[in-house]
N, C-alpha and C positions, 0 to 999 in steps of 0.2 A: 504494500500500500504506500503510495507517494505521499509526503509531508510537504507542508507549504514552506516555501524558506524565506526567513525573515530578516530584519536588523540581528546584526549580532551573528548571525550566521558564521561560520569557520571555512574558511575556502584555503585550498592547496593547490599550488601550477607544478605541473612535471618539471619545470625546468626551476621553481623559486628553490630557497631554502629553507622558508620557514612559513609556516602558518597564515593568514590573512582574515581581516572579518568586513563581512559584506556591510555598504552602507547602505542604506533606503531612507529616500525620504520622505515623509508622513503627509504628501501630498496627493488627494484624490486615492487611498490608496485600502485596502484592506485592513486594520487594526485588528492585529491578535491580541498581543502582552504588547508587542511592537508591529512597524509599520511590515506589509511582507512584500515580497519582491515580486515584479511582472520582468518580463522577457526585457523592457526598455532600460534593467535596470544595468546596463555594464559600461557604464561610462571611467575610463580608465581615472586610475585616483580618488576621484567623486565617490565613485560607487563600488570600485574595485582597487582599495588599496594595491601599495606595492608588497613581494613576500618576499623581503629581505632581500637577498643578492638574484641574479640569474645569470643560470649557466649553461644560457644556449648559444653557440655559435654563430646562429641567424641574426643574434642582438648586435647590430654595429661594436658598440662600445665593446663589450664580450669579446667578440670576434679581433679587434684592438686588441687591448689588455694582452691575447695570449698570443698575439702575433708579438708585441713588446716584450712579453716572458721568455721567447724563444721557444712556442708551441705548448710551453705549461698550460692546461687550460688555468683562468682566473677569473673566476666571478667579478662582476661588475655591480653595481646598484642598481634592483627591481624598477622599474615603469612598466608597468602593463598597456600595452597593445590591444586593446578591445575593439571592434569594428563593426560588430555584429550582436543582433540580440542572443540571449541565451537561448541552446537548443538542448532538447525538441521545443520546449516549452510546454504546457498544460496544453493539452487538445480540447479538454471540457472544462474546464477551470478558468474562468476570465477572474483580472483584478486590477482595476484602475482603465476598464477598455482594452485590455491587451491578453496576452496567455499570460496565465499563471507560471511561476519559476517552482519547481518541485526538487526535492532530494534528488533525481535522477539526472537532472539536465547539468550541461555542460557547457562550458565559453570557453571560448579558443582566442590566444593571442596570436599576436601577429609575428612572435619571432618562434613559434611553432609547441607554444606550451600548451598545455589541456588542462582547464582551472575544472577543478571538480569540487562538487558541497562534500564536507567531514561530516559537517554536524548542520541539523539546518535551523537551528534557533530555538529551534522548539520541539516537545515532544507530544504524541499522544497518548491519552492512557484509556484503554477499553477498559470499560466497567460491564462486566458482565453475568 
């Protein structure tokens, strides 16, 4: 069962080194505990913190840094690359006019990382 992912959220890139928390803003937007996320929500920085260093070679800077080491790879300082909304996105799930952002979906930077939800802000508890 997909969970709605919200403020506070925990996000990870294949290429970051450390942990990230999604931002949303409480505009036009669904209210859990906090505001939750639609597909619109990946605006690099803004909405998609940086996660600590990146160590893809597609990242200019990166790609530097380890031409200067003499082929060592060397991590350089995160900025995310966002371009695109988050996919799939909620197929039945609108929030704010848009698809819903779920535990499952995923955002793709531009120098080749795959940002995926750890944790999506919140949990559900079936009473039953």
């Amino acid at each position: 069962m997909a969970i709605a992912v919200c403020m506070g959220a925990t996000m990870m890139c294949s290429f970051g080194v450390a942990p990230s928390t999604l931002v949303v803003l409480p505009v036009g937007r669904v209210i859990t505990k906090t505001p939750s996320a639609n597909a619109t929500d990946f605006a690099p920085v803004l909405n998609i913190p940086p996660f600590g260093a990146c160590t893809s070679m597609a990242n200019p800077t990166v790609a530097a840094a380890t031409a200067a080491a003499l082929g060592v790879l060397t991590p350089m300082p995160c900025v995310p690359v966002t371009a695109a909304p988050w996919l799939p996105g909620s197929l039945k799930v609108m929030n704010g006019g848009m698809p819903a952002v779920d535990n499952s979906c995923k955002q793709l930077c531009s120098w080749g990382g795959v940002i995926q939800v750890l944790n999506p802000g919140q949990t559900v508890v079936i009473v039953g």
